[in-house]
BASERO-976956 format. One line per 4 residues: their letters; for each residue x, y, z of C-alpha. Coordinates in Angstrom, 1 decimal, padded with zeros to 4 digits. Layout:
BEGIN
a> X Y Z  ...
END
This chain:
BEGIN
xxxx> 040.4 073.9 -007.0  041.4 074.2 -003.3  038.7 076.0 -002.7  036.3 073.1 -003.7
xxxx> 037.9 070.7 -001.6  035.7 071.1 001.4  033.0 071.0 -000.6  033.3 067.6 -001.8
xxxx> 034.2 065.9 001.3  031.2 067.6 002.9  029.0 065.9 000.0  031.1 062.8 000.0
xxxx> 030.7 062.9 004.1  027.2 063.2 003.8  026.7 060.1 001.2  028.5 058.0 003.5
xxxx> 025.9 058.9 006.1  022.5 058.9 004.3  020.7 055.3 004.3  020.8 052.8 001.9
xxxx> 018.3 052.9 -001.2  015.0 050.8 000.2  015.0 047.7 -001.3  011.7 046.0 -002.4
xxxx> 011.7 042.2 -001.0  008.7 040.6 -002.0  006.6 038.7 000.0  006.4 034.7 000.7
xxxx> 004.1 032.8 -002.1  001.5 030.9 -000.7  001.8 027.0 -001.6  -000.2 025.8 -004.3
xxxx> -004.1 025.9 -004.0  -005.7 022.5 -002.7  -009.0 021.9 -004.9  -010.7 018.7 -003.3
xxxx> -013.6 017.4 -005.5  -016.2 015.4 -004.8  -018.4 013.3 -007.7  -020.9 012.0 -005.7
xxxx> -021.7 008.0 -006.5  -018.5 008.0 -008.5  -018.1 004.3 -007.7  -014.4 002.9 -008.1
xxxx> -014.8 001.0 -011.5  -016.7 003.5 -013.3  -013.4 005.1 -014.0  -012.6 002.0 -015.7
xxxx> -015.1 001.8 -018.2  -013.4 004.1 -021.0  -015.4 007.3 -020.8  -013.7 009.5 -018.0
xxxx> -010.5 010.7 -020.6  -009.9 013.5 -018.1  -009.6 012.2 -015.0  -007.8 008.9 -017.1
xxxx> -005.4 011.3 -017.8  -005.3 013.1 -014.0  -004.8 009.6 -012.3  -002.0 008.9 -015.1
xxxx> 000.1 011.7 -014.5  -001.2 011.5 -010.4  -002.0 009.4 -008.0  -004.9 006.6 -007.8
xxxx> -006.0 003.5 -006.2  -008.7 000.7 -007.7  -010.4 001.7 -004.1  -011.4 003.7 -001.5
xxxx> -013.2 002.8 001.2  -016.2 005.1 002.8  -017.5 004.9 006.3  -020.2 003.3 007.6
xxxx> -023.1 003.8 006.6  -021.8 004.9 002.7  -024.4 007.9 002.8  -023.4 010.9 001.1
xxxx> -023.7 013.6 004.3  -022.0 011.1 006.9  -018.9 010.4 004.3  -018.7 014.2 003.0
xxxx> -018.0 015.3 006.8  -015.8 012.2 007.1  -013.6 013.2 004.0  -012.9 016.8 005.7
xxxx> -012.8 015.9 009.2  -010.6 013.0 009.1  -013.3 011.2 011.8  -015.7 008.2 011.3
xxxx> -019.6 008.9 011.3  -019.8 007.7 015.1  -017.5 010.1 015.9  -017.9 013.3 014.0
xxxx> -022.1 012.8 014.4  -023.4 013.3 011.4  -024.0 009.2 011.6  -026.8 009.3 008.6
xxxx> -028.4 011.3 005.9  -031.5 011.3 008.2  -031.1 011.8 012.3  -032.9 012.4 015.3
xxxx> -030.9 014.4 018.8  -032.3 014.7 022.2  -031.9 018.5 021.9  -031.5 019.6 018.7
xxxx> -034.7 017.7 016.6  -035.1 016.4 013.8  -031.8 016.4 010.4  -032.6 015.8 007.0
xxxx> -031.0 016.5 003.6  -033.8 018.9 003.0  -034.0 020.7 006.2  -032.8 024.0 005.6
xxxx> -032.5 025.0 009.4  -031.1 021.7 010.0  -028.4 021.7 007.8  -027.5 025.6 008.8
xxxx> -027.0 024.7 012.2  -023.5 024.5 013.4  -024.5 022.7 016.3  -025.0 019.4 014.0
xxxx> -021.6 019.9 013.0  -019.4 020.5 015.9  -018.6 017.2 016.8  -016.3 017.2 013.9
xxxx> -014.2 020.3 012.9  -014.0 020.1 009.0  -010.6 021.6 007.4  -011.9 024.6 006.2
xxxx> -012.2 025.8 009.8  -008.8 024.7 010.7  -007.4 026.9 007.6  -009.5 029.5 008.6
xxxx> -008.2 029.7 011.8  -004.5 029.6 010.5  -005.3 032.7 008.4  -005.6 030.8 005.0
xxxx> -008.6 031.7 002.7  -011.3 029.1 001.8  -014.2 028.8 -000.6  -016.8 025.8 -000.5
xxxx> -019.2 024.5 -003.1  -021.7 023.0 -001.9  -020.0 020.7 000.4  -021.9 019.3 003.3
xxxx> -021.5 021.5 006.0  -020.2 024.2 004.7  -023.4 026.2 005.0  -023.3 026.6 008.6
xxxx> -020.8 028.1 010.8  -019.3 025.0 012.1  -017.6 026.5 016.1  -018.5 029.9 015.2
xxxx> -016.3 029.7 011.9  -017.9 029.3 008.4  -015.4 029.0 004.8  -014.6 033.0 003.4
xxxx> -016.3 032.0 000.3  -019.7 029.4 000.4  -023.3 029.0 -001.5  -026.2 027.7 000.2
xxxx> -027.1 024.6 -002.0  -028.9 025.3 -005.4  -029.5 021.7 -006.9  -030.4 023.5 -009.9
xxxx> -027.2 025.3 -010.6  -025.3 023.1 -013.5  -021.8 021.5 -013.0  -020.4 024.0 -015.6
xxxx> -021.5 026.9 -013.8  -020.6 025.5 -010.2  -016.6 025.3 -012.0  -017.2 028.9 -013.0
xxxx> -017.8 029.6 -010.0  -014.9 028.0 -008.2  -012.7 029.7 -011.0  -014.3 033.4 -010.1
xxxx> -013.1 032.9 -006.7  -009.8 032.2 -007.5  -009.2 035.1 -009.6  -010.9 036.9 -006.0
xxxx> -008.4 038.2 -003.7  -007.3 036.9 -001.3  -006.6 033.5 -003.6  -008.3 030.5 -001.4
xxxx> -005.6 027.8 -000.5  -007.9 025.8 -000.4  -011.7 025.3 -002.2  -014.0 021.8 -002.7
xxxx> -016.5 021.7 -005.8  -019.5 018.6 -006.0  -021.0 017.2 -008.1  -024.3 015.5 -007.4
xxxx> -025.4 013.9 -011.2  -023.6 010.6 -011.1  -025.4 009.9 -008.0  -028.7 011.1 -009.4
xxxx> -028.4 009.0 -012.0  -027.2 005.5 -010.0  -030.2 006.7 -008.0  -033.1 006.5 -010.5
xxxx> -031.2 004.4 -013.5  -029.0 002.3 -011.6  -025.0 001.8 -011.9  -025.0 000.2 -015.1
xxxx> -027.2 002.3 -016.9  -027.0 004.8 -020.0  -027.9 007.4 -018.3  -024.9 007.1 -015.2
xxxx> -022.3 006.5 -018.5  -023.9 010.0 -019.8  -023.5 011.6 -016.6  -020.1 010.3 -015.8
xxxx> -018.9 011.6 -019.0  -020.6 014.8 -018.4  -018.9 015.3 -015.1  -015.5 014.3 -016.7
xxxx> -015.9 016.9 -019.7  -016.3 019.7 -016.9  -013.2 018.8 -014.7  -011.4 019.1 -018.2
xxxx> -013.0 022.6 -018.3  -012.1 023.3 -014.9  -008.1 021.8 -015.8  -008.2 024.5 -018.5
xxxx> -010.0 027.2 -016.3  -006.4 026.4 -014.3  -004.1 026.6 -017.1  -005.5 030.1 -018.3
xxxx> -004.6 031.3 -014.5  -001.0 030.0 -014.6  -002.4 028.1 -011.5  -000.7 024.4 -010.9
xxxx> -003.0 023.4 -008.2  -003.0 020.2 -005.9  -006.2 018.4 -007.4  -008.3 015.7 -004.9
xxxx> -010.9 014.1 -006.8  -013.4 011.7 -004.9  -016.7 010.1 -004.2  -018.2 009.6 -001.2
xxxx> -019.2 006.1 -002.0  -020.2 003.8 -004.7  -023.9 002.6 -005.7  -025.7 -000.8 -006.0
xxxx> -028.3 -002.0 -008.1  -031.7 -002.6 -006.8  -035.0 -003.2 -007.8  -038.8 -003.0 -006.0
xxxx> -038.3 -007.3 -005.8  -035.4 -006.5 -003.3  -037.3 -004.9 -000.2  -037.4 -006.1 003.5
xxxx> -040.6 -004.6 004.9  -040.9 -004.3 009.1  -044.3 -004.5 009.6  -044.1 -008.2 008.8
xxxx> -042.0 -008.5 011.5  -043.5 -005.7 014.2  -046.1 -003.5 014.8  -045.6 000.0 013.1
xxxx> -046.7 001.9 015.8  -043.7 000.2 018.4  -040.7 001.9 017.3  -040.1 005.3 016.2
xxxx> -038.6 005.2 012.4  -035.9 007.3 012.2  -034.3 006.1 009.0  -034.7 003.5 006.5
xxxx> -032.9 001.9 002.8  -030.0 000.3 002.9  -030.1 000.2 006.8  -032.8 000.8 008.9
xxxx> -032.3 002.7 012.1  -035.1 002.9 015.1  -035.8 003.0 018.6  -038.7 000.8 020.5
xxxx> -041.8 002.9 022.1  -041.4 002.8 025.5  -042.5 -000.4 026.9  -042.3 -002.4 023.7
xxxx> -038.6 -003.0 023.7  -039.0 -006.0 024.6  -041.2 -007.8 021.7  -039.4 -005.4 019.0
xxxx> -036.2 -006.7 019.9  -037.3 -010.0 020.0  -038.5 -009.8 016.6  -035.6 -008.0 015.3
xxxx> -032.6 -009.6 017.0  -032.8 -013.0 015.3  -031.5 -014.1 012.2  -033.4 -012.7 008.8
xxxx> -032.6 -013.2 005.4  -030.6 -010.4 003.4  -030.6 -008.6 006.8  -028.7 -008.4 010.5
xxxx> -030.2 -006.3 013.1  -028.4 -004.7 016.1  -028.7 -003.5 019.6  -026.3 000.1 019.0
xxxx> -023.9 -001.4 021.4  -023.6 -004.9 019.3  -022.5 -003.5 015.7  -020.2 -005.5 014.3
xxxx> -016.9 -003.6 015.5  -015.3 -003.8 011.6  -018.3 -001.1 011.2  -017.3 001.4 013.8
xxxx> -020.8 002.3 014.2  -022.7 002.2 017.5  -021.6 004.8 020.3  -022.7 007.9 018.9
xxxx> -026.0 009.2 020.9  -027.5 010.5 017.6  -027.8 006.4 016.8  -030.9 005.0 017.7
xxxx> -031.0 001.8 019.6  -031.8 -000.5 016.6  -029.8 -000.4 013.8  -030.6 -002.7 010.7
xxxx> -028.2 -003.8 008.2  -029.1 -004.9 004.5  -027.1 -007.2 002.4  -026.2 -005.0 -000.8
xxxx> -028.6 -004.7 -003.2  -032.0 -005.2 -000.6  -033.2 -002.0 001.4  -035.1 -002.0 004.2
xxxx> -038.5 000.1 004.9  -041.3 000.0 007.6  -044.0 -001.0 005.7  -044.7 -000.8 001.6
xxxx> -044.2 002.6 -000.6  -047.4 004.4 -001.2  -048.5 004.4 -005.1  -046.8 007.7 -005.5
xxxx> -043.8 006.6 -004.1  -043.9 003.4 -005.6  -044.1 005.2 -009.1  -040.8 006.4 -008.9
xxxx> -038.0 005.0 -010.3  -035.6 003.2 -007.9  -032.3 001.9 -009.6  -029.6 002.5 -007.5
xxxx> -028.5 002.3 -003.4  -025.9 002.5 -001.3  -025.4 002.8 002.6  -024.5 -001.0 002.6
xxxx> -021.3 -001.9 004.2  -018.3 -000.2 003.2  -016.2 -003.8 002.0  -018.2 -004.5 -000.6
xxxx> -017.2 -004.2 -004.0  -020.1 -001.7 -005.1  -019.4 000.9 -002.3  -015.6 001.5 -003.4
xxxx> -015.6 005.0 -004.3  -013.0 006.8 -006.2  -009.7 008.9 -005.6  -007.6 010.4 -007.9
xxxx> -004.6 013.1 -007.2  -002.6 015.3 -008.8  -000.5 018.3 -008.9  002.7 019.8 -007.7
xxxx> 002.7 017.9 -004.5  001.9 014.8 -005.8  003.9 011.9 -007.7  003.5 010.5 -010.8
xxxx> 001.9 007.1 -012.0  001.5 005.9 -008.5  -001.5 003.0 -007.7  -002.2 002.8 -004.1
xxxx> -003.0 -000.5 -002.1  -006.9 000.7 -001.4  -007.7 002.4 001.8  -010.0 003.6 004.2
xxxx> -011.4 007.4 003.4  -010.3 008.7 007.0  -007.3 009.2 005.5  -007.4 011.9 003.2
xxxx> -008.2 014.9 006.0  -004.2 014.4 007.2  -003.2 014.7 003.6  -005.5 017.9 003.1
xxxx> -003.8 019.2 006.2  -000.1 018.4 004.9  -000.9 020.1 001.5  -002.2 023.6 003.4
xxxx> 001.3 023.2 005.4  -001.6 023.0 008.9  -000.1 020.8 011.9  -002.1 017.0 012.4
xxxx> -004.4 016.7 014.2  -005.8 014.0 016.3  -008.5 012.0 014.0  -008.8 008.8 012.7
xxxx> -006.8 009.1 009.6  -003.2 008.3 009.5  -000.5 010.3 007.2  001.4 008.0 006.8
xxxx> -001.0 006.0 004.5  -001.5 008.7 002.1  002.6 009.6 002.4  003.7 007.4 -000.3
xxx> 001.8 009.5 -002.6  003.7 012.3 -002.1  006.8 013.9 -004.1
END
């Protein structure tokens, strides 16, 4: 027995000395993910008519408001960049669906290299590049922008646009990359049918009921898509803007007022934007800058300030301004054009009553059964940023509007 005695205090000696077992700490969860949806030409009040039982249900247990304001002009590219960058159309410069610049050329909706071009873009920086930046992993559907790499950054995860890809497979799609790795924080989805149909049917039609309902049957998919996952995510739904009826009986034409050859047309619907020809500024703005039925026209400078519109160089130095409902063209459709259905407009100014677009919230960060005084759409890039835990940045949003909806 003596004889074992050294032996155990060596061993006991030694298990005083050896390190302690390694101990497995795991590492920090990232916050919820932040989905921000867009249903483009979901106008305020179509969520009231009894056929959205989804996104009801979403606002219910969320965070709503009976309206949203976009920015001027309610286009769908200028109010898309607005929503992420937390900056107004004249200051983020993507100041209409259709654009002229002194150096880049011509921007259009359907101008592939255009739209690509980061260099449209980068007067704004959209949140997808400030998560990027942080380290946080992003995937974009479809959202305008997100094609190009916006200050050399693009989202980890984007499609060019593919108009012909349907809703249900666009939320597959956002539900495959979130079972990708790394997890986005944060991801948008769009949806461009409602606005197809307020387009060709107009607002109170059939066919934008049909669509709306459509949309609404694949957020429930996309709820569920969640719930399979385990995933409680921070849901933003919203519209870009709203839609107004119109009809071929309801168009101001310019060449009853000018010649067509005087200006260069750079834009045209629910306001017309142009610049004189050299040398004719003079009789075009003499024309122009008077009082007109169901239209106000502008020097760039002279916008009414309540619009915020007028500073930005990619704004030509005429801007016309429709009342809702009338749209404004250089001269008369062709038949071709003319043959096509025309139901639906917006661009108009962002007060009225058919521009308020739609905003629901909900998730983890959110409270419950809150109604929101209506508010301006700058405001929801500061909330995006306070959900991804990103510092504020200098825009014209405020967080504290947004704040109240907040647990």
């Amino acid at each position: 027995m003596f004889r074992l005695l050294p032996i155990l205090f060596a061993l006991l000696l030694a298990a005083c000395q050896a390190p302690p077992p390694a101990v497995t700490v795991p590492p920090p969860q990232p916050g919820a993910p932040v989905i921000l949806i867009s249903v483009d030409g979901l106008r305020a009040d179509y969520l009231r008519r009894g056929i959205t039982p989804t996104i009801s249900a979403l606002a219910a247990r969320g965070v709503t408001t009976a309206a949203m304001r976009p920015s001027f002009p309610s286009l769908t590219f200028p109010n898309h960049y607005t929503l992420v960058t937390g900056l107004r159309p004249d200051r983020h410069g993507i100041v209409n669906n259709n654009m002229d610049d002194p150096a880049l050329g011509r921007f259009a909706l359907s101008l592939r290299n255009a739209v690509e071009d980061g260099r449209w873009w980068a007067d704004g920086e959209p949140v997808w590049v400030t998560a990027e930046r942080a380290g946080l992993a992003t995937a974009t559907m479809f959202w305008p922008g997100s094609e190009a790499a916006i200050r050399g950054v693009r989202p980890g995860r984007w499609l060019p646009f593919d108009g012909k890809m349907s809703n249900r497979d666009r939320v597959a799609q956002l539900l495959a990359w979130l079972d990708a790795s790394p997890r986005p924080r944060f991801l948008t989805l769009y949806f461009d049918t409602v606005d197809h149909g307020g387009h060709e049917f107009g607002p109170d039609s059939p066919e934008v009921n049909k669509a709306v309902a459509e949309v609404d049957a694949r957020i429930a998919d996309l709820l569920a898509g969640l719930k399979a996952r385990g995933i409680d995510a921070n849901i933003i739904l919203v519209a870009d803007h709203g839609m107004a009826p119109v009809s071929a009986e309801r168009r101001i034409l310019l060449d009853a007022l000018i010649d067509p050859a005087a200006v260069r047309f750079v834009a045209g619907g629910a306001l017309a934007a142009m610049d004189p020809m050299p040398g004719r500024e003079a009789e075009v703005r003499a024309a122009l800058l008077r009082p007109h039925p169901q239209m106000a026209c502008h020097d760039k400078g002279d916008v009414p300030a309540a619009l915020h519109y007028g500073r930005h160089r990619r704004v030509p130095a005429l801007v016309c301004i429709a009342e809702s409902g009338w749209m404004i063209w250089l001269s008369a459709p062709t038949p071709e054009q003319a043959a096509k259905p025309l139901g639906g407009m917006h661009g108009y100014d962002p007060a009225h009553p058919d521009m308020a677009a739609s905003f629901v919230a909900a998730g983890p960060a959110f409270r419950s059964g809150v109604v929101l005084p209506p508010f301006d759409n700058v405001h929801v890039h500061p909330l995006l940023l306070r959900l991804l835990g990103l510092p504020p940045m200098q825009t014209d949003g405020d967080a504290a509007v947004l704040a109240p909806a907040l647990r």
